[in-house]
C-alpha positions as CSV (number, residue, x, y, z in Angstrom):
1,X,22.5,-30.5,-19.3
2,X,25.6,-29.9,-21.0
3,X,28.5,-28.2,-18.8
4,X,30.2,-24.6,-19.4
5,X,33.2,-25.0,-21.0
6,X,36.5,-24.6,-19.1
7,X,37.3,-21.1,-18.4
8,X,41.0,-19.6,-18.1
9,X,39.5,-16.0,-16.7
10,X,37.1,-15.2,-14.3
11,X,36.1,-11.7,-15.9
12,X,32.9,-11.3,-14.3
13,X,34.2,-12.5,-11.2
14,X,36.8,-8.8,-11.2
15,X,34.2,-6.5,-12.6
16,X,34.2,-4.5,-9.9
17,X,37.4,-4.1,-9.8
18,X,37.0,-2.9,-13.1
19,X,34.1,-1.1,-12.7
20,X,36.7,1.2,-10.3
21,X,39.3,1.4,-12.5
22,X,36.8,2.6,-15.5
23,X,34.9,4.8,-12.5
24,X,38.7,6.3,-11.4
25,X,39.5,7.0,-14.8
26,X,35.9,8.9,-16.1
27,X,36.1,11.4,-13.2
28,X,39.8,12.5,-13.6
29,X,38.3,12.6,-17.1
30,X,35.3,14.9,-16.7
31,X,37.3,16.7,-14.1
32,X,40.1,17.5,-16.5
33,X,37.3,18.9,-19.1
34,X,35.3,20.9,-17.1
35,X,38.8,22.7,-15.0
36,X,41.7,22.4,-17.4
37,X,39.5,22.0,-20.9
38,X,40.8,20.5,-24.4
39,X,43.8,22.1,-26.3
40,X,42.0,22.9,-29.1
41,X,44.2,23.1,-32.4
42,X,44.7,26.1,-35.0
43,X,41.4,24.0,-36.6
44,X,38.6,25.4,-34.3
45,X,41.1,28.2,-33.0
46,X,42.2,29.6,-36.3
47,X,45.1,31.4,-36.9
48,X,48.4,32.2,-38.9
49,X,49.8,29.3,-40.9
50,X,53.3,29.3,-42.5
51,X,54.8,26.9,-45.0
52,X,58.7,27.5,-45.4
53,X,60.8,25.4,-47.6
54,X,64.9,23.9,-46.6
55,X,67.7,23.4,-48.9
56,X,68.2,20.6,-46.4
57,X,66.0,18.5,-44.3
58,X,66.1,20.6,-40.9
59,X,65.5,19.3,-37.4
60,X,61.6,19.7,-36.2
61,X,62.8,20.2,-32.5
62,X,64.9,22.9,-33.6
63,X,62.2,25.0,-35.5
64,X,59.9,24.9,-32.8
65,X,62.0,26.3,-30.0
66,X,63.8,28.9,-32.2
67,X,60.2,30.1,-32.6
68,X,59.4,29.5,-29.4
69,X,62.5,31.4,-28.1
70,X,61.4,34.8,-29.9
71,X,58.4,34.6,-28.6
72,X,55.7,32.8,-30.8
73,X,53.3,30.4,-28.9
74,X,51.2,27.2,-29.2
75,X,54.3,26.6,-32.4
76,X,53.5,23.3,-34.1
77,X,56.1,22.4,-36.6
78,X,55.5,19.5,-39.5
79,X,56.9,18.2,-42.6
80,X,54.2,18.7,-45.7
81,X,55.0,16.3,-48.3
82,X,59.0,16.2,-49.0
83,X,61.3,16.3,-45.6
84,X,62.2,20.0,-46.9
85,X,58.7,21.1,-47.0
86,X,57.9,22.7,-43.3
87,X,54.7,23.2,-41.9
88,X,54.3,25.8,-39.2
89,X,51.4,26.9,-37.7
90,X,51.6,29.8,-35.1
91,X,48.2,30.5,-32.7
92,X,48.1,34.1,-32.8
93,X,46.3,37.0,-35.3
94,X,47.1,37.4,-38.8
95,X,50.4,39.6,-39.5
96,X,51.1,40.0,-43.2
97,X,55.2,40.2,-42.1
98,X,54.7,37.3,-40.2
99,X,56.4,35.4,-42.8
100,X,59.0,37.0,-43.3
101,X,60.0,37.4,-39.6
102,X,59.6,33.5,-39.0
103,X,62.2,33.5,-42.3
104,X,64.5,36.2,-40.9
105,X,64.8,33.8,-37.4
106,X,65.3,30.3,-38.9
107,X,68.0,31.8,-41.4
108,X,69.9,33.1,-38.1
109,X,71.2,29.5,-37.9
110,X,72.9,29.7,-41.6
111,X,70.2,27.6,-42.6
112,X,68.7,28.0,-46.1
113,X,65.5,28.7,-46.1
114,X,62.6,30.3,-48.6
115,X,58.9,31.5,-47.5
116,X,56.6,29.7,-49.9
117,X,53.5,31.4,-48.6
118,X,51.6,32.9,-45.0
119,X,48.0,33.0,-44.5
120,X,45.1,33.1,-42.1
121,X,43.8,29.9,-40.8
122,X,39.9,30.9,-40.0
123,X,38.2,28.6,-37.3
124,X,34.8,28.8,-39.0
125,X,35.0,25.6,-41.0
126,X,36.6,24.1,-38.2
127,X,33.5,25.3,-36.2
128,X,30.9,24.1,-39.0
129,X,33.0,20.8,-39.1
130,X,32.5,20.5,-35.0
131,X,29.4,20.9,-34.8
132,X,28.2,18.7,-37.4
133,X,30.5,15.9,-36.1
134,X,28.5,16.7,-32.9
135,X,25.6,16.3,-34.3
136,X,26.3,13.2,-36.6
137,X,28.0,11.2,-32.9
138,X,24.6,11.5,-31.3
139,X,22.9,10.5,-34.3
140,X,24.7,7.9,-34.7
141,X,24.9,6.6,-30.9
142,X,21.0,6.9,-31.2
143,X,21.1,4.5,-34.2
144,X,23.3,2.4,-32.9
145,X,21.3,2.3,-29.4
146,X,18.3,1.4,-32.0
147,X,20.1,-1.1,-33.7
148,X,21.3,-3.5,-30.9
149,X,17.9,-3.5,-29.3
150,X,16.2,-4.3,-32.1
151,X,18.7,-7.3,-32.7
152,X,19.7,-8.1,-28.9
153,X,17.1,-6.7,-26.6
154,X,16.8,-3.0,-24.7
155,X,19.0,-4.1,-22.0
156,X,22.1,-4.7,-24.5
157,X,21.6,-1.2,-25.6
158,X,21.6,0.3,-22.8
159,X,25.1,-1.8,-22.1
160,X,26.6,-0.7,-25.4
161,X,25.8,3.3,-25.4
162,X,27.4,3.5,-21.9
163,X,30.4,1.7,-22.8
164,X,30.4,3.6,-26.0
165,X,29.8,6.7,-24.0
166,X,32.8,5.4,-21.7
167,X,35.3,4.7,-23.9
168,X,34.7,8.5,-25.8
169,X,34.9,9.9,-22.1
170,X,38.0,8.1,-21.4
171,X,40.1,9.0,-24.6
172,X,38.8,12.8,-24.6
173,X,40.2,13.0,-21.6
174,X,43.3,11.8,-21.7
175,X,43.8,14.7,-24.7
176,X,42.6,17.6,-21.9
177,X,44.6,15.6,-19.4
178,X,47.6,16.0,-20.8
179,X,46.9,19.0,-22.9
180,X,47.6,17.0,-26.4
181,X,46.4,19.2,-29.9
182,X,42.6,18.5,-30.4
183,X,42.4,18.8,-33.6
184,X,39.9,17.5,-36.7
185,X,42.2,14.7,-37.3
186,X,41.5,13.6,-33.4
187,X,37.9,14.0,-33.8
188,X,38.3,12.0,-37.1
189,X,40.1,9.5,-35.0
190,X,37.4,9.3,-32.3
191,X,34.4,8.5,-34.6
192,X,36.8,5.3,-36.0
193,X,37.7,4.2,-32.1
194,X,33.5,4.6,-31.5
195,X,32.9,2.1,-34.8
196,X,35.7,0.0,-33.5
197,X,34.8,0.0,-29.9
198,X,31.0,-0.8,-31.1
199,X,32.0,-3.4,-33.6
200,X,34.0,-5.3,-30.7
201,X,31.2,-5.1,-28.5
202,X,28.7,-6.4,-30.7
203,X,31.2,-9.6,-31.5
204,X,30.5,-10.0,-27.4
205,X,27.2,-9.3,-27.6
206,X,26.5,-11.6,-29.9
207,X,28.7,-14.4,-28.4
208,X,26.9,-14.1,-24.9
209,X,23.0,-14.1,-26.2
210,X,24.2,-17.7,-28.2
211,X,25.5,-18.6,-25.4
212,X,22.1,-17.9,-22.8
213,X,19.9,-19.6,-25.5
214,X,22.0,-22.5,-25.3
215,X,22.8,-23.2,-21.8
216,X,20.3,-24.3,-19.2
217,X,21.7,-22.7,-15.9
218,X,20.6,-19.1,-15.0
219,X,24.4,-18.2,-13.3
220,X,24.7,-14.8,-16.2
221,X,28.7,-14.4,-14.3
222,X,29.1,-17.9,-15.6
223,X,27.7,-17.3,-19.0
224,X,29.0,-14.4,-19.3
225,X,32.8,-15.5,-18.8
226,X,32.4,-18.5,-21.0
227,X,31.0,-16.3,-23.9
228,X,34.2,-14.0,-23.2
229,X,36.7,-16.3,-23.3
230,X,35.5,-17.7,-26.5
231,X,35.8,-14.5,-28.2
232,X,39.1,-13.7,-26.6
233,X,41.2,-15.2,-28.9
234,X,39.8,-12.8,-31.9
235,X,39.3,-9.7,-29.6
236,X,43.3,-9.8,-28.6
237,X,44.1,-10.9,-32.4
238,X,41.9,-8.0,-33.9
239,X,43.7,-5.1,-31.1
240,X,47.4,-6.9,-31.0
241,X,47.4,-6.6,-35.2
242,X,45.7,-3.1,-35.2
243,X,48.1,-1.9,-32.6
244,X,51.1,-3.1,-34.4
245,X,49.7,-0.9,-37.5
246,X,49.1,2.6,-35.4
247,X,52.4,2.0,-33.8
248,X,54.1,1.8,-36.9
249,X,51.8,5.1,-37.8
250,X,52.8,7.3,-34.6
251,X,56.9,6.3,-35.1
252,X,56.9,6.5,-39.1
253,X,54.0,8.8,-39.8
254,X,55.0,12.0,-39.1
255,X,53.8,14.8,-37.0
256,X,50.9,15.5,-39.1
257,X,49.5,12.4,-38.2
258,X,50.7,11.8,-34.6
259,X,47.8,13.0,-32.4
260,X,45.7,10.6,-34.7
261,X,47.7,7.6,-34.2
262,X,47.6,8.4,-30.1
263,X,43.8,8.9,-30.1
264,X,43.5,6.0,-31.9
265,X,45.9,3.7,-30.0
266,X,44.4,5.0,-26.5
267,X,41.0,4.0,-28.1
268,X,41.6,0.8,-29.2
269,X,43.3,-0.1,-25.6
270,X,40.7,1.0,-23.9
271,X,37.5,-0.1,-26.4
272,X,39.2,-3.1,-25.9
273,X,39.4,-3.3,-22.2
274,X,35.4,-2.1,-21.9
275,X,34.0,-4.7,-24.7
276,X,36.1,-7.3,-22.2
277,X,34.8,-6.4,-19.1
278,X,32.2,-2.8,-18.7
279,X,29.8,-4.0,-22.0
280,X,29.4,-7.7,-20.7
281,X,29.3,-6.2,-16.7
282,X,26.9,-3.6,-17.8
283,X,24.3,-6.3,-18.5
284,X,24.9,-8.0,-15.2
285,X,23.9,-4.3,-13.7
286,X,20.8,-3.8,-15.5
287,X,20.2,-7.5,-14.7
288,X,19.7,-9.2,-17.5
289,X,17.8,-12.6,-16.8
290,X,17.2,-15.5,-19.7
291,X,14.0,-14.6,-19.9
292,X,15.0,-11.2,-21.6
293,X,16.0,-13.6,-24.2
294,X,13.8,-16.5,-24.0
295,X,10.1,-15.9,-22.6
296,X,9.3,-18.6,-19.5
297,X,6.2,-19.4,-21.5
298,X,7.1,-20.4,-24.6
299,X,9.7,-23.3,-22.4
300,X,6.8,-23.8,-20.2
301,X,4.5,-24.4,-23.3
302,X,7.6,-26.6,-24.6
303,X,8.4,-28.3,-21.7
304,X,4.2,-29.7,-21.7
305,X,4.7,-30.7,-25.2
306,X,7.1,-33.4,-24.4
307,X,5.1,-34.5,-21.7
308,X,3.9,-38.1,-22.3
């Protein structure tokens, strides 16, 4: 019988500490959804959207609480294309002299400044768009649940659509938590953390049923940590490299794209922390056993064979 490799973590061994922290961190969750609820952006809200174009690159900060001064709420200021180019988008009904009042104010500074156009933002396409993102995440989470049982066995699906289901939880939260815009670039951002999230998974998945088939002890903690630390090398290499890439997104990208890069950065983190320790743990809960993997009649049958 060949010996588990040396391990440098005992993962299993703190899953319930993790199991806590995940726990802790799904009820403030669910608790900040169902009493404080998402901040939903201008694209399932609708309203008035106004593009407004500088002489000279202006100061974000200092459009949004001129507007915010006189009165206009739920302001969110961005650049659109050239650093001149301004953005605004103001959550409130259609006014056709909307524009020009938001001109009138940020001219009161001596600034130079044009309306290039106002209109009405509707939420209906935003709507549509929600519902059919809806629609397409439980279709594809039923796929998916479909997919790994065929390839792994039931008991790995069950383990990936809960931390699937966990790290969508988690990241949704954090947006009604701290009252971020929820907007269709977030929910765009979401369905990539759920194929990234998934895709780590399955690279653990994958890693631990080798690992069963080719070891002859029945201790799944021990299994389970040496398949982990084999793949921990690539998981930290694959979310160290894609972090450096959103960072670079949130500080350089703009505010068009900065709830994007945070839902994505919070969903790599923590896709990252639940393929390391809730997808493997999840398997130890619904007590998965090497025969799930390898039937106790087929060794038997084996085992006879070399019998002399």
């Amino acid at each position: 019988m060949k010996p588990l490799i040396n391990r440098q973590f005992d993962f299993m061994g703190k899953r319930r500490i993790a199991f806590a922290i995940s726990a802790a961190l799904i009820l403030v969750s669910i608790a900040s959804l169902l009493f404080q609820q998402l901040n939903l952006g201008l694209d399932f809200t609708g309203g008035t959207l106004v593009e407004v174009r500088y002489a000279v690159a202006p100061s974000l900060d200092a459009v949004r609480q001129t507007l915010e001064a006189s009165g206009f709420r739920d302001v969110s200021v961005q650049t659109f294309g050239a650093s001149t180019e301004v953005l605004i988008r103001l959550q409130q009904a259609f006014d056709p002299e909307v524009g020009d009042r938001v001109v009138q104010l940020l001219r009161s500074g001596g600034e130079s400044v044009e309306l290039v156009r106002a209109e009405f933002v509707g939420a209906q396409v935003g709507e549509q768009l929600r519902d059919q993102s809806g629609l397409g995440l439980l279709v594809a989470l039923g796929i998916v649940m479909l997919y790994v049982a065929f390839r792994f066995q039931y008991k790995f699906a069950i383990g990936a659509l809960l931390a699937l289901m966990h790290d969508v939880i988690i990241v949704v939260g954090i947006f009604s938590l701290f009252q971020l815009d929820f907007d269709l670039t977030v929910l765009a951002a979401l369905l990539a953390v759920i194929g990234y999230s998934l895709n780590d998974t399955i690279v653990v998945y994958d890693r631990i049923r080798e690992t069963i088939r080719k070891s002859r002890i029945d201790d799944m903690p021990a299994i389970f940590n040496e398949a982990i630390n084999m793949t921990l090398s690539r998981t930290l290499a694959t979310s160290g490299t894609t972090l450096l890439v959103l960072m670079a997104l949130l500080l350089l990208g703009g505010d068009m794209i900065h709830h994007f890069s945070i839902a994505l950065i919070t969903g790599v983190l923590v896709g990252t922390f639940s393929s390391i320790y809730v997808a493997a743990a999840l398997l130890l809960a619904v007590h998965l056993q090497r025969e799930d993997l390898i039937p106790a009649k087929k060794e038997d049958a084996e085992a006879e064979e070399e019998l002399p």
